[in-house]
C-alpha positions, 0 to 999 in steps of 0.5 A: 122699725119694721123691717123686710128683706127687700123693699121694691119702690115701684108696682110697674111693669117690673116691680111686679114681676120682682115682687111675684118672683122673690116671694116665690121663696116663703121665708123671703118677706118683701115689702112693695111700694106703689104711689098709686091707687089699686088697678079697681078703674074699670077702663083699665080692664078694656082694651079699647078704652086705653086712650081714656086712661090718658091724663086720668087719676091713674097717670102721672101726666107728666109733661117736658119742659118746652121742646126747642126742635118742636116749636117750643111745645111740652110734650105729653108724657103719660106714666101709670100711676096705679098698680101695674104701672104703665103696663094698665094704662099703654096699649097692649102690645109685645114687641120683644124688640130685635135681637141686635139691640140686645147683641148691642148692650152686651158689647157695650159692656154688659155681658149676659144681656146678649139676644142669646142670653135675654131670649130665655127670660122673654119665654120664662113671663110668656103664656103664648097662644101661639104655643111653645117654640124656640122662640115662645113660651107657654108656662108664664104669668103674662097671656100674650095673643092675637088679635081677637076681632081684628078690623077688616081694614087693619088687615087690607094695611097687611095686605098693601104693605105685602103688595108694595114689596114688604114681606108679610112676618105673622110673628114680629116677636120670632125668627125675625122682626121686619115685615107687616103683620098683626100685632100682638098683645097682652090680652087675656079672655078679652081683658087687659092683663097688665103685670098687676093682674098677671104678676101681682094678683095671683100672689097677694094672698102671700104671707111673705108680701106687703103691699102698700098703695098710695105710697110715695117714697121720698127718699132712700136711707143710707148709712154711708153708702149702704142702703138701709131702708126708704121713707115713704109718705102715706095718707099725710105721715111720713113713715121710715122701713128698714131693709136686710138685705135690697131695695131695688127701684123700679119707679120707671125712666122719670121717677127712678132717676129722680129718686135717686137724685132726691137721695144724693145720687147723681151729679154733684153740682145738679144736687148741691144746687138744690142743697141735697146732701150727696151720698155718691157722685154718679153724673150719668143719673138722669141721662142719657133719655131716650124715647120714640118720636112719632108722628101721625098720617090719617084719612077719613073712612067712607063707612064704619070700621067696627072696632071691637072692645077687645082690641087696642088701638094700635092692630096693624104694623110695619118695620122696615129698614129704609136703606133696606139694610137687612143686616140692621134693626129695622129704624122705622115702625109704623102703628095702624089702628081703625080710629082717628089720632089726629093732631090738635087742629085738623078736623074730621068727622071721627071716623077714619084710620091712623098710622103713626110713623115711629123712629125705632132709633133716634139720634137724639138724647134728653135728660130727667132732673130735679125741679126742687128738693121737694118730692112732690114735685114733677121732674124735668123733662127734656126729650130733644126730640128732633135735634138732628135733623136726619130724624126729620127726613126720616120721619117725612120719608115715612110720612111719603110712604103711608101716604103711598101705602093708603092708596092702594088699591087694598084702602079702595073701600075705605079711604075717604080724605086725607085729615093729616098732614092733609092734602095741601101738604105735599112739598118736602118744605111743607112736610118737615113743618108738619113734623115738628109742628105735630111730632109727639112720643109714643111713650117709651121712656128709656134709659136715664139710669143706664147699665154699664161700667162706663163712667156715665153708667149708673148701674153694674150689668148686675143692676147694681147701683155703682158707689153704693152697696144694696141698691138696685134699679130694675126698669126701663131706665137701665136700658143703655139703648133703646129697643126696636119697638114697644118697651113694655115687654123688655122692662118685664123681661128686665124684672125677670132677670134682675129677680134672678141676679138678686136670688143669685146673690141673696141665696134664695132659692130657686124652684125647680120648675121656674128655673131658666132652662138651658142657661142655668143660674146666672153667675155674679158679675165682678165689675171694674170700672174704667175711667173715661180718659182710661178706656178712650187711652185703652182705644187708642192703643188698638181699637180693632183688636180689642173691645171693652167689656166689663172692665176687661179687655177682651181680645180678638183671640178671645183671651182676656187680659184684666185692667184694674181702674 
């Protein structure tokens, strides 16, 4: 049986980045799996084509079971299914997020993922063509750029928002995030430059790396509870590869969860249920889903907007704290484009301009689980989207705004009428139907094999799957908590630290002149997990003294008194 040191299940935002980074040591040979085709689409290179990548041969087009908060609809649910992941099919942007989502994983119970410590792995992927600063780099794979031919009324969205009070913030990705400004993206001489092209392209000639498209995996092997390799399905044969020393998943927020489940990793009854032999309990796989509700606020224009090929659809954005609160992330973002985004229903003549109204940090919580044993099988997804029902008000709070903001005196030129929620919509009453009548996602799947030593957790800080040894998961599903903003920028500096912690503890070497500066090479983590009834008896002995991180109690003085589980 063929063997490698490291298989990475998944050529997305982050599996590339994995791949790109092990392979840098020649004597490391990995083996890469991507289920879907080669990035060869042409639209996939075009930036204003990205809404027809939707529901295409490259996207998984996965929907939710019915959503009882939104009228019982299924909700749209894209991933890329080809390589690159969803970093070939979204729309572009880079949005680091703020830098207290991060300060937050780490008092969650994640030391080393503090804004501090993830800010050197941001620059480390970055070609900025802002030029280096403390915030940005200039040495990555990934071109990240401005705008090249913005439309004139994407700016006049800058401009209102200005004169409303909001501060213009020509970098939402620097010193802060708050703020109106153009957005950036990765873009490359006017192409899309997904993970694939930045990442994976550069580096296929490498002796040391397969990669096989097409290949879908169904299931990881164990002996015990140590991995030793996957069996992957590829053009109708069912083929079985060992590995030495890792596999590490990055199959996304939907299907990472699910191919855990499928190998006997998760909740036990879930997995007996469907008569799958359990290797490890971890209840937590498949929780916790966290996504960004959005809805739209559209008008008609009065003459062409002209859009470029160059640009995405989304050019223009807006966070802001709506009680002001300039101590915390921003909780809503707003996504401005020169096209129509309208609900299914409201006419118009295709002419005209969106914004999206998005909640940054919504209350409610979904989950992924299995729908059979089978492989091929799509999972099930439950978003929960507007569960409470302050995510509502939130949301037509933002709906007033918008309409506030295209009335001014900037959107003279351009405005025509108001397609959605439409002008017959102005009661509060009127609006929350509006809301759950047309709220969609925006496609940020987050969170469904979280980080953390908690016991719902389903990896270590390390991204060490907890219970089993040589498995990792490395994407946005180990994201405790869901970043202020677009997630594709965080799952790739997620595979730019994983790739560090697995060299750390394989004993690859680094190069020089890729090493993170000022932070050094990370150190390996010891993990001891607490028991829920442990950590809840351990809060109530003296919640203001202590915090719980990493199976240590820290105190406020800063000593640390060790807790065996």
């Amino acid at each position: 049986m063929t063997q490698y040191d490291y298989i990475v299940i998944g050529a997305g935002s982050a599996g590339c980045v994995v791949a790109n980074r092990l392979t840098e040591d020649s004597e490391t040979t990995v083996l890469l799996l991507e289920a879907g085709n080669p990035d060869t689409k042409p639209e996939i290179q075009i930036p204003a084509e990205c809404l027809s990548l939707l529901g295409s041969e490259v996207d998984w087009a996965y929907f939710s079971e019915p959503e009882p908060y939104l009228n019982d609809r299924q909700i749209f649910c894209p991933r890329g299914k080809v390589l690159g992941g969803s970093s070939s099919i979204n729309f572009m942007i880079y949005m680091r997020g703020n830098h207290h989502d991060y300060d937050h994983w780490q008092s969650l119970g994640n030391p080393g993922w503090s804004y501090h410590d993830v800010l050197p792995y941001f620059k480390k992927s970055e070609h900025q063509q802002h030029g280096a600063s403390e915030y940005h780099g200039v040495d990555g794979e990934l071109s990240v750029t401005d705008l090249i031919a913005p439309a004139v009324v994407s700016q006049r969205f800058v401009d209102a928002a200005v004169a409303m009070g909001y501060p213009h913030n020509s970098d939402a990705n620097g010193i802060q995030q708050s703020g109106a400004g153009l957005y950036q993206l990765t873009i490359k001489d006017g192409k899309r430059h997904s993970t694939a092209a930045a990442f994976l392209l550069p580096i296929l000639q490498r002796p040391n790396l397969t990669v096989i498209t097409k290949a879908l995996v169904t299931r990881l092997l164990f002996e015990d509870t140590r991995t030793v390799g996957v069996e992957y399905l590829h053009e109708g044969t069912l083929h079985q590869v060992r590995v030495n020393q890792e596999v590490i998943l990055s199959a996304g927020a939907f299907d990472s969860p699910k191919l855990l489940m499928l190998s006997g990793i998760g909740n036990a009854e879930h997995l007996q249920a469907l008569g799958i032999p359990i290797v490890v309990e971890l209840p937590g796989v498949g929780q916790n889903l966290q996504d960004h509700p959005v809805v739209p606020v559209v008008y008609e224009a009065t003459k062409d907007l002209h859009t470029a090929s160059s640009s995405s659809i989304a050019e223009a954005s807006l966070f802001l704290h709506t009680q002001g609160n300039v101590d915390a992330a921003p909780d809503l973002q707003f996504l401005f484009g020169p096209i129509v985004f309208a609900p299914p229903g409201y006419a118009h003549s295709g002419l005209g301009f969106t914004s999206l109204v998005c909640l940054t940090h919504p209350q409610n919580i979904g989950s992924v689980s299995l729908r059979s044993s089978n492989p091929q099988d799509t999972p099930m997804i439950r978003l929960n989207f507007l569960q409470s029902e302050a995510d509502v008000q939130k949301l037509v709070a933002g709906i007033k705004l918008m309409r506030d903001l295209f009335h001014a005196s900037a959107f003279d030129e351009f405005r025509g009428e108001e397609v959605a929620p439409g002008k017959d919509k102005q009661s509060d009453e009127a609006l929350v139907a509006y809301v759950r009548e047309v709220c969609n996602t925006v496609y940020h799947p987050v969170g469904t094999c979280k980080m953390g030593t908690d016991p719902m957790a389903v990896v270590d800080p390390e991204l060490r799957v907890h219970g089993v040894e040589g498995l990792r998961v490395v994407d946005a599903s180990i994201m405790p908590t869901i970043t202020t903003g677009n997630t594709n920028a965080p799952t790739i500096m997620i595979g730019e630290k994983a790739a560090d912690l697995i060299k750390a503890a394989g004993g690859i070497s680094q190069p020089t002149s890729l090493a993170i500066a000022r932070s050094g090479a990370p150190k390996a983590i010891a993990t001891t997990r607490l028991t829920l009834d442990e950590y809840r008896a351990m809060e109530e002995t003296n919640p203001e003294r202590h915090e719980y991180r990493n199976g240590e109690i820290i105190t406020m003085s800063g000593r640390s008194e060790s807790h065996s589980a």
